[in-house]
C-alpha positions as CSV (number, residue, x, y, z in Angstrom):
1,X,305.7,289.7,-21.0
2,X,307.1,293.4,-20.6
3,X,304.5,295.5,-17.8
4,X,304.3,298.0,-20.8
5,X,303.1,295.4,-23.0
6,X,300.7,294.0,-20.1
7,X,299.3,297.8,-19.7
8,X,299.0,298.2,-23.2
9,X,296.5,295.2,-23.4
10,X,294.7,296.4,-20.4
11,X,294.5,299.4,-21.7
12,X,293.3,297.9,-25.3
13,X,290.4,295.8,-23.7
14,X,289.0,298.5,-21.2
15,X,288.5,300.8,-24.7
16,X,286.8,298.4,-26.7
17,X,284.7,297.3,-23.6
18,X,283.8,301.0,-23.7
19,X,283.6,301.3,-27.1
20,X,280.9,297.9,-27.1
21,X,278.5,299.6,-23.9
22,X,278.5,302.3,-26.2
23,X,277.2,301.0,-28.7
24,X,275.2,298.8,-27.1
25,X,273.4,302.2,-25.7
26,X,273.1,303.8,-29.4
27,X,271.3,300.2,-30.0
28,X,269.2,300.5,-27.4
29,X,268.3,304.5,-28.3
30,X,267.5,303.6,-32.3
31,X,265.1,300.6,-30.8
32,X,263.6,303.7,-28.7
33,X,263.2,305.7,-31.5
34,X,261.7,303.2,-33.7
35,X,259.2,302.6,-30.8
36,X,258.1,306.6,-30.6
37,X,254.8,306.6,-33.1
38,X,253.9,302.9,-32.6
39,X,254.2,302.5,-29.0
40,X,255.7,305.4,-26.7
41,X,255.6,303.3,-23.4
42,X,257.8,301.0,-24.8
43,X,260.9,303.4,-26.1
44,X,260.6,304.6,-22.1
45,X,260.9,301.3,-20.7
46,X,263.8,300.7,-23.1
47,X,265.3,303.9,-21.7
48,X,264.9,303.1,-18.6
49,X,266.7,300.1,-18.9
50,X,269.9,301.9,-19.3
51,X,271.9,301.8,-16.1
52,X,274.7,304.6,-15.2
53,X,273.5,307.1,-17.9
54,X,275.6,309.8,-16.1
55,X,278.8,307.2,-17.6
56,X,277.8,308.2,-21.2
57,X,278.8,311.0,-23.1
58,X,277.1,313.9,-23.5
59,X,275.9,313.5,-26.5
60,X,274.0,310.3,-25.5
61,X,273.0,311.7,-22.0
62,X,271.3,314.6,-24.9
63,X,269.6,312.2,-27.0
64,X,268.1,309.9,-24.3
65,X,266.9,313.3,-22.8
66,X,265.1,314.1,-26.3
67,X,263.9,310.7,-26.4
68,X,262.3,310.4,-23.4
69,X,260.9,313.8,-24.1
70,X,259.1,312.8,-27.3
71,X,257.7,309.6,-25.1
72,X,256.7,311.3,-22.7
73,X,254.6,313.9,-24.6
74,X,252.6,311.1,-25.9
75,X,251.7,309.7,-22.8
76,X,251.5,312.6,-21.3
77,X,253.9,312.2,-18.1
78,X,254.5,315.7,-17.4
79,X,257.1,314.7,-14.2
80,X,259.4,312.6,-17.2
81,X,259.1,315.8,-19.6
82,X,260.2,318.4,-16.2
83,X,262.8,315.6,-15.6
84,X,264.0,315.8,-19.2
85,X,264.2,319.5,-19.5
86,X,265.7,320.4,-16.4
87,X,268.9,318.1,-17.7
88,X,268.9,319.3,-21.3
89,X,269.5,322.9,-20.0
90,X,272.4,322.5,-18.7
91,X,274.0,321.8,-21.9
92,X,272.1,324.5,-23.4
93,X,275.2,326.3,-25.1
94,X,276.2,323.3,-26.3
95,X,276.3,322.2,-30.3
96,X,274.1,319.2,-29.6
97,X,271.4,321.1,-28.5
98,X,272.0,324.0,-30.5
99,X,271.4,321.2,-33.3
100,X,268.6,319.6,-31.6
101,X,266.6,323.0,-30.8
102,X,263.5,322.6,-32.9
103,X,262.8,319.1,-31.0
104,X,263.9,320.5,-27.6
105,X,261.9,323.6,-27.5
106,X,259.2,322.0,-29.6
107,X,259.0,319.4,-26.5
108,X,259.1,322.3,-24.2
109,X,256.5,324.5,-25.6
110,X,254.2,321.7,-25.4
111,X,255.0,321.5,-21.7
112,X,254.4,324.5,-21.0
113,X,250.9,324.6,-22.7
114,X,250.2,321.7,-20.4
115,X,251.5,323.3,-17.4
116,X,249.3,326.2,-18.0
117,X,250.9,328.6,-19.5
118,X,250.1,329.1,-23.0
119,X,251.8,332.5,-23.9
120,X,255.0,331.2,-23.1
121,X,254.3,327.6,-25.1
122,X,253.2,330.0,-27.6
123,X,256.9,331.6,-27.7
124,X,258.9,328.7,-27.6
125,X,256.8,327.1,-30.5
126,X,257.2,330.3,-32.7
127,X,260.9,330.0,-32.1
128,X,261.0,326.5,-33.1
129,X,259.4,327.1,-35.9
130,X,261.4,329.7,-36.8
131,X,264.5,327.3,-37.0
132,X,262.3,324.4,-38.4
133,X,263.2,323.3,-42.2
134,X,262.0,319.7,-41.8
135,X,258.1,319.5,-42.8
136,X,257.9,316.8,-40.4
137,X,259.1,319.3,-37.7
138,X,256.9,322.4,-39.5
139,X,253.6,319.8,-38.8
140,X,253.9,319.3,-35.6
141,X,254.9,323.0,-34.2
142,X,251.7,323.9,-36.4
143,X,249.5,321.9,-34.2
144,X,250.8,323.1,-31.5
145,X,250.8,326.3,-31.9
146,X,246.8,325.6,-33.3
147,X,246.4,324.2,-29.8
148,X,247.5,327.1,-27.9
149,X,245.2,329.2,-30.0
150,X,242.4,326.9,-29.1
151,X,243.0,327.4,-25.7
152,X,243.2,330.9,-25.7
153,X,239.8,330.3,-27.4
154,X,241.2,332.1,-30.7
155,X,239.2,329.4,-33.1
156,X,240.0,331.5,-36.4
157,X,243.9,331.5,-35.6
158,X,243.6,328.2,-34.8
159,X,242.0,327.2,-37.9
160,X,244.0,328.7,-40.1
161,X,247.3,327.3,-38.5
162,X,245.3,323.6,-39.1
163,X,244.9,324.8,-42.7
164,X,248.6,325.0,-43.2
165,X,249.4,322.2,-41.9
166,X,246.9,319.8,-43.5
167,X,248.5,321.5,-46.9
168,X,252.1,320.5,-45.8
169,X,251.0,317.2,-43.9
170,X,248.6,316.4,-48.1
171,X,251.7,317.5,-49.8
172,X,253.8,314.8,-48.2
173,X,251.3,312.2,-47.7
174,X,251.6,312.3,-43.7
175,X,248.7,310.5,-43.0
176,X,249.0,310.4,-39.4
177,X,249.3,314.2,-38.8
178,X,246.3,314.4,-41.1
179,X,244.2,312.4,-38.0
180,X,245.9,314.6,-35.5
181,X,244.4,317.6,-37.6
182,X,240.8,316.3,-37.8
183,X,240.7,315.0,-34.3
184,X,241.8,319.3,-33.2
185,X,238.9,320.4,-35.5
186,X,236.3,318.3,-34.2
187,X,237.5,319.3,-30.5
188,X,237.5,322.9,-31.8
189,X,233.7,321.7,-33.7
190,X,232.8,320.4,-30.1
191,X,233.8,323.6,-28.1
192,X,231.4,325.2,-30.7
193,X,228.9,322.6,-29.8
194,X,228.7,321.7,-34.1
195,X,227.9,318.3,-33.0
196,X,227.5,316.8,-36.5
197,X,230.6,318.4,-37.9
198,X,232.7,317.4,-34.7
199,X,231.7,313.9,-35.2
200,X,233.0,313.9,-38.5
201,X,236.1,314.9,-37.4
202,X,236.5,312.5,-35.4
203,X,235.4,309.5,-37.3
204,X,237.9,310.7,-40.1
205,X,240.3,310.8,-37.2
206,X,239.8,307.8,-35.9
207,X,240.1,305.4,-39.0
208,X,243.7,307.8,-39.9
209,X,245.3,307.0,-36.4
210,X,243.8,303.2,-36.5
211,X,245.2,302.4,-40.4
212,X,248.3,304.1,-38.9
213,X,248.4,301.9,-36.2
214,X,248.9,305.0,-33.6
215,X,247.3,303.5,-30.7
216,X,247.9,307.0,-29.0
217,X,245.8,309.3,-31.6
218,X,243.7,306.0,-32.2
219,X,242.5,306.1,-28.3
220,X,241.9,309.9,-28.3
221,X,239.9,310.2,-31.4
222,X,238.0,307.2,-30.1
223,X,237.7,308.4,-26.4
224,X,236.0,312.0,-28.0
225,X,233.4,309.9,-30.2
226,X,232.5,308.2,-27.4
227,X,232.1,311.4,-25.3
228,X,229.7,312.5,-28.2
229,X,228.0,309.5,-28.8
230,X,227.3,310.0,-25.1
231,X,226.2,313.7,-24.7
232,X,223.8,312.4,-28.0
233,X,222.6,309.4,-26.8
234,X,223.4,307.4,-29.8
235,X,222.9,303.9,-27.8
236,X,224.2,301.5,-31.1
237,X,227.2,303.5,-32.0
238,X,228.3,303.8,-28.6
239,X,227.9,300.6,-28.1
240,X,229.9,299.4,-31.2
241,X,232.7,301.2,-29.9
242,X,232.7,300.9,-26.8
243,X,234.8,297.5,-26.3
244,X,237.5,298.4,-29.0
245,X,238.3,301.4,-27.1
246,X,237.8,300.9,-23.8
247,X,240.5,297.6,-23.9
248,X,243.2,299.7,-26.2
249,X,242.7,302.8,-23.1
250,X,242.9,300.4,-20.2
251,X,245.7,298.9,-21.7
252,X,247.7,302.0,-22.4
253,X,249.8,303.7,-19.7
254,X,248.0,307.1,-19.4
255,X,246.3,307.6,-16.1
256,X,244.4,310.2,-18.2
257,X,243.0,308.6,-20.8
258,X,241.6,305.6,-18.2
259,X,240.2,308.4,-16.4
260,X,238.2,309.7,-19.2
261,X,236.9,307.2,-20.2
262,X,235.7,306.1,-16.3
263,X,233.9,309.7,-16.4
264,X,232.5,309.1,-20.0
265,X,231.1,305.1,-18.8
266,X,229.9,306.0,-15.9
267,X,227.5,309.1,-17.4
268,X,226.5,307.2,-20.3
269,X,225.9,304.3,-17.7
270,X,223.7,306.8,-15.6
271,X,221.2,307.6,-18.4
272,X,220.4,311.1,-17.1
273,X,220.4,310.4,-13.6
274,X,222.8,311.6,-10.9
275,X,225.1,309.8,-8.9
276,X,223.8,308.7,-5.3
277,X,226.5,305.9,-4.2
278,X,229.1,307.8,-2.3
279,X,231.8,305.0,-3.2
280,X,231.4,306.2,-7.2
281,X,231.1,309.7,-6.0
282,X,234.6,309.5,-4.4
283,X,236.5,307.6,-6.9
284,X,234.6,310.0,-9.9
285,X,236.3,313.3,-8.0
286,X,239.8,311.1,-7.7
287,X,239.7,310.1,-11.3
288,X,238.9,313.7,-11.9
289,X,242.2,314.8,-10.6
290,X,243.8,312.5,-13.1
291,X,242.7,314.3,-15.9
292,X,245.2,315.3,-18.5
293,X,244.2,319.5,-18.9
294,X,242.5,322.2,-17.4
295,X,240.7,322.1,-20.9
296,X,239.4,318.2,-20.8
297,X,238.4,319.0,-17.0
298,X,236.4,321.9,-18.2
299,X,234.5,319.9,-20.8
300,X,233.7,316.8,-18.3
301,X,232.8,319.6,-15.4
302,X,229.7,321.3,-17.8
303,X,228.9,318.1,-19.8
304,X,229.1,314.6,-17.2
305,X,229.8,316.0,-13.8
306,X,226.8,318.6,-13.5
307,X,225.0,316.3,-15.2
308,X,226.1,313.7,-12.9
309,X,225.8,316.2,-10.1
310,X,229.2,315.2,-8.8
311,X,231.0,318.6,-7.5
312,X,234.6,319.1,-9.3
313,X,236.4,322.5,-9.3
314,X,238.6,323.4,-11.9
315,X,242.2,324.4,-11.4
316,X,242.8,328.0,-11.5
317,X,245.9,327.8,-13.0
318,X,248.6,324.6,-13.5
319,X,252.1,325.7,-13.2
320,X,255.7,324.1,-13.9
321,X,256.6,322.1,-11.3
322,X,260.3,322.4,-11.4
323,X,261.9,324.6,-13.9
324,X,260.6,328.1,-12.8
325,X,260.1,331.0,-15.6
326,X,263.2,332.6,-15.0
327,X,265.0,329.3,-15.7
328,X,262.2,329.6,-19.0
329,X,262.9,333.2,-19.9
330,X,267.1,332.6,-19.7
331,X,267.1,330.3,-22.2
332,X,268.8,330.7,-25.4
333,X,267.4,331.9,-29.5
334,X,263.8,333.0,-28.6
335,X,262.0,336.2,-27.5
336,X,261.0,335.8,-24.1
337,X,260.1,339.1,-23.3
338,X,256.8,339.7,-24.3
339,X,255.7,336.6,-22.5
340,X,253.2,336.6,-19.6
341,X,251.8,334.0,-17.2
């Protein structure tokens, strides 16, 4: 056989060997996908199982970025969304992520809210919105734009943005963003301490996530009726919901949620009293630590800890780990200037 023929089937083989890995990554990214409403922690351990990403084009390195992004936002691993970001920016000018942008900075905003910093989430969910056409995409930049509003206390914006969106998510029968809308009015109900109204919410909230089988929104909307069945003292329903709950949190990966819902036993557990054991008193300050917002620690701080009369201080202010504002304020299609920390 000729060496040019030889090299030509080398040659051959290598690029359909390259050719099969990369389609055995878009397999593995679809599966992901697939996984992102139904069971988050899954699409990232399929991610994860992805060796040599770096080998990849840059189109797939992009998409397992957004991927993990959308994961990670669910179960609320702000190190995987820093992570994410900080690679996506680099191909910031690029036509991937120039197509891609309502996800990306949808993703972002959302971290930023987290990370304590709501007038900037604010601006990078205006701008997504601004390029959003999919009412999928319009949904969920409403809610989160209705979140920052909430925490900026701003109930009547906030309520109006959850108006639109339950008329888009009606419109298109999007049952699951309809839960995600009553569980945010019965939080915003709850900061207005509308007890009745806030459960209601979050009943309605509740049976949407769990016919959806969204074991995320299912686990919060259950965690806040148990917090309310607590501060009420409703013994049966708490009860009745207790076990459900508790085994779906415990058996989802948020430190968060597990840490709620330690705070919310052990004060319904307690029965008015205060915590003596010094054991508990530790681990109830750890698990503090653990959980997910300045808001939720605010909420467990005035309603279980002083009644607890377990000592927690609040954050002043969470900030980015990572990606500092300048690298924020240089990105790309949004108004940053108006912005402030």
């Amino acid at each position: 056989m000729k060496i040019s023929h030889l090299f030509c089937i080398v040659a051959l083989f290598a690029s359909l060997c390259v050719y099969a890995k990369a389609n055995d990554v878009e397999r593995i990214l679809d599966e992901a996908e697939d996984y992102l409403i139904v069971k988050p922690s899954r699409s990232l351990t399929l991610l994860n199982n992805i060796s040599d990403l770096s080998s990849n084009t840059d189109n797939i390195i992009m998409r397992w970025h957004i991927l993990a992004l959308r994961a990670s936002v669910s179960t609320n691993q702000l190190g995987n969304m820093e992570h994410s970001i900080k690679q996506l920016l680099i191909y910031k000018h690029s036509r991937y992520f120039k197509d891609n942008l309502v996800t990306i900075y949808s993703a972002i905003g959302i971290w930023l809210r987290r990370s304590g910093y709501p007038h900037y989430a604010n601006i990078s969910l205006h701008c997504a919105l601004t390029f959003a056409k999919n009412p999928r995409h319009r949904l969920a930049l409403l809610n989160s734009k209705a979140l920052v509003a909430r925490d900026l206390k701003q109930y009547k914006h906030a309520q109006s943005l959850y108006a639109q969106a339950t008329l888009i998510a009606s419109k298109h029968n999007n049952r699951i963003k309809l839960a995600t809308i009553d569980n945010n009015l019965g939080a915003i109900a709850l900061d207005k301490k509308q007890y009745n109204l806030a459960e209601k919410y979050f009943k309605s909230a509740l049976t949407g996530h769990q016919n959806e089988d969204n074991r995320s929104g299912h686990i919060t909307a259950g965690l806040n009726l148990l917090f309310l069945y607590s501060l009420q003292n409703k013994t049966f329903d708490y009860h009745r919901l207790y076990d459900p709950i508790s085994s779906l949190t415990n058996a989802f990966p948020s430190s968060a949620k597990r840490a709620l819902l330690f705070w919310i036993h052990t004060t319904y557990n307690a029965k008015g009293g205060i915590v003596t054991d010094n054991r508990l008193h530790k681990r109830l300050k750890n698990e503090f630590d653990q959980l997910e917002s300045r808001r939720v620690k605010q909420l467990v701080k005035v309603y279980l800890a002083d009644q607890l009369n377990v000592a927690v201080s609040l954050p002043t202010k969470s900030k980015p780990r990572t990606i500092n504002l300048n690298n924020i304020k240089s990105m790309p299609f949004c108004n940053w200037k108006n912005a402030k920390p």
